[in-house]
C-alpha positions in Angstrom: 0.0 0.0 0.0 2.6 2.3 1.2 4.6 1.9 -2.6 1.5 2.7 -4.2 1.1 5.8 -2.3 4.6 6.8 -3.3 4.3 5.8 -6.6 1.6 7.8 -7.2 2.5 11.2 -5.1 6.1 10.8 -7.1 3.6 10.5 -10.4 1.7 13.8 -9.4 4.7 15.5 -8.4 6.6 14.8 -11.7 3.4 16.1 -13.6 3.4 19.3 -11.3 7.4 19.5 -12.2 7.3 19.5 -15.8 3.9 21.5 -15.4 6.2 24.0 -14.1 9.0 23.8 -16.4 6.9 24.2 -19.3 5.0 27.2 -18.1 8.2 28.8 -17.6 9.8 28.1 -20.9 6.2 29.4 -22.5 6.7 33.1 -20.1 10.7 32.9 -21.2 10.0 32.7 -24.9 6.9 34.8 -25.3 4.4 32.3 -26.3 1.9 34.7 -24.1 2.8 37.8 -26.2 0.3 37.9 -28.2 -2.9 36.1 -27.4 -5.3 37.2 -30.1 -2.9 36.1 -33.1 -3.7 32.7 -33.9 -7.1 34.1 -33.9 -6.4 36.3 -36.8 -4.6 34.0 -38.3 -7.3 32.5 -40.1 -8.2 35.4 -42.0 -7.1 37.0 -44.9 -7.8 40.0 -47.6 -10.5 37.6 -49.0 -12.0 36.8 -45.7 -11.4 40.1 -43.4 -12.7 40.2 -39.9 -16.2 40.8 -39.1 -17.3 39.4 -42.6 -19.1 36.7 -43.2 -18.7 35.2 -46.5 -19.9 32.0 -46.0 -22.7 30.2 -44.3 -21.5 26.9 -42.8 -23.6 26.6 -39.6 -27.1 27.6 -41.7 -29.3 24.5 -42.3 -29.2 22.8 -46.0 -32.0 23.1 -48.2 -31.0 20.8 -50.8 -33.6 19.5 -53.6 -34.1 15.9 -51.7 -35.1 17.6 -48.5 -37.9 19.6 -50.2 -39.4 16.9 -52.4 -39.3 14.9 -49.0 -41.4 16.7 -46.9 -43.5 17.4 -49.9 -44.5 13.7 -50.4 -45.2 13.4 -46.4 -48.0 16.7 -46.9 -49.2 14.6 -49.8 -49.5 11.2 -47.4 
C-alpha cells in the first residue's frame, strides 16, 4: 500500500514538475505575447474580420429535402 502511495505522489509531483517547467519556458520565450494572433490568423484580404462570406452553420435546403417533406404533406 505504502509503494502505491509513493508511486503515485512521485507521479503527481513529476506532472506538477514539468507543469512547471513548461509554463516557464512558455513566459521565457513569449508564447503569451500575443494572445489574439492565432485568432487572426485564419483570415485574410478575402475573408477580413467581421465578414461573413460563408454560411457553414445555416441548415441545407437541398432538392431531396424539399421533395421529401412534400410527399409526407401529400400522405
Amino acid at each position: 500500500m505504502t509503494l502505491y502511495v509513493a508511486v503515485v505522489l512521485g507521479g503527481a509531483a513529476a506532472f506538477c514538475g514539468v507543469a512547471a517547467l513548461a509554463l516557464a519556458w512558455a513566459f521565457r520565450t513569449g508564447q503569451f505575447g500575443d494572445l489574439q494572433a492565432g485568432a487572426r490568423s485564419i483570415f485574410d484580404e478575402a475573408e477580413p474580420i467581421g465578414s461573413t462570406t460563408d454560411d457553414g452553420f445555416a441548415s441545407p435546403t437541398s432538392s431531396a429535402d424539399s421533395s421529401s417533406s412534400s410527399s409526407r404533406s401529400r400522405s
